[in-house]
KOLDREN-730024 format. One record per residue (C-alpha): residue number from 1; y, z, x. Coordinates in nm, 3 decimals, always signed. Each point is the difference from the previous one (the first is absolute). Layout:
N
SITE     k         y         z         x
SITE   NUM         Y         Z         X
...
This chain:
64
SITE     k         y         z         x
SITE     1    -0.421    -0.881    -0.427
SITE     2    +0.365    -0.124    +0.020
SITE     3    +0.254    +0.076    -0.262
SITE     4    +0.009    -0.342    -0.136
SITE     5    -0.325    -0.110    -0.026
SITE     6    -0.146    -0.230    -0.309
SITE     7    -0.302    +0.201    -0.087
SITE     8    -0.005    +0.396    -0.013
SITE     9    -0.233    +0.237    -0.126
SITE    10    +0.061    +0.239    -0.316
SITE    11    -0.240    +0.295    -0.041
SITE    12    -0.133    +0.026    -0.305
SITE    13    -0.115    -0.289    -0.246
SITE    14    +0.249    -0.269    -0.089
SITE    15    -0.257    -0.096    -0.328
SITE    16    -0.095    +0.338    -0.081
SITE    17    -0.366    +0.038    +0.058
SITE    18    -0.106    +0.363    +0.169
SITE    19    -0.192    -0.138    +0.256
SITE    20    +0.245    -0.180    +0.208
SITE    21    +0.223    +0.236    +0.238
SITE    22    +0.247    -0.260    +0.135
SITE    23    +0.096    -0.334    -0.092
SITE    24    +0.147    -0.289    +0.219
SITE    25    +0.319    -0.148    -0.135
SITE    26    +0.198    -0.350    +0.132
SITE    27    +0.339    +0.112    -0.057
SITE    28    +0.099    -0.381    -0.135
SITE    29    -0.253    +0.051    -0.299
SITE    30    +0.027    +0.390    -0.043
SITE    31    -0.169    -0.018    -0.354
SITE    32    -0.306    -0.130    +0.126
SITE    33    -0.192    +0.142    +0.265
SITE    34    -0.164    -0.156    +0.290
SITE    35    -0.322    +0.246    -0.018
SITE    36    -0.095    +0.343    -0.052
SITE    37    -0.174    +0.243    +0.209
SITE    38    -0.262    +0.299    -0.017
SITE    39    +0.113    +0.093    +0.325
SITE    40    +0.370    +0.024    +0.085
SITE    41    -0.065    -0.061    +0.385
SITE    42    -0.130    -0.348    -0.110
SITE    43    +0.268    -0.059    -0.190
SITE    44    +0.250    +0.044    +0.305
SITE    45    -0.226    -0.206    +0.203
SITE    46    -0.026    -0.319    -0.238
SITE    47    +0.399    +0.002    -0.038
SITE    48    +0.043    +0.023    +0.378
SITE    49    -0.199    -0.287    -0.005
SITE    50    +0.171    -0.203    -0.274
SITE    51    +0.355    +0.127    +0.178
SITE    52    -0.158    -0.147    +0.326
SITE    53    -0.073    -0.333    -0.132
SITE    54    +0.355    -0.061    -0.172
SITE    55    +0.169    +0.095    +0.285
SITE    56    -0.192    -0.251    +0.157
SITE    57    +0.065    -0.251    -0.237
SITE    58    +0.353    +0.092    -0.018
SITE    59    +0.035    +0.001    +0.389
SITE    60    +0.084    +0.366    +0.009
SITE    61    -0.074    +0.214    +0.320
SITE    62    -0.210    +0.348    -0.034
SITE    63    +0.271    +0.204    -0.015
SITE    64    +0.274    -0.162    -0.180
């Protein structure tokens, strides 16, 4: 993932349950998080996702 992109991935639970071991986060609403995941490889895969489709939106290449 680049260095700026909207939506990143914090291990660990952003709402404190135990069962969730990473949490996806859009940096313009920090306090509320996108999802949460059992697995942290999902995680990483639904915020490349998300960061795929606003760069889109936005009209940003891959690797900008």
């Amino acid at each position: 993932m680049g260095k700026n992109e909207r939506y990143i991935v914090k291990e660990g639970s952003e709402s404190g349950h135990c069962c969730f071991v990473a949490s996806v986060i859009d940096t313009t609403k920090p306090e509320d998080p996108v999802c949460e995941c059992y697995e942290l490889d999902n995680a990483e895969e639904i915020a490349y996702i998300l960061n795929k489709k606003d760069n889109q939106i936005r009209g940003k290449g891959e690797n900008e």
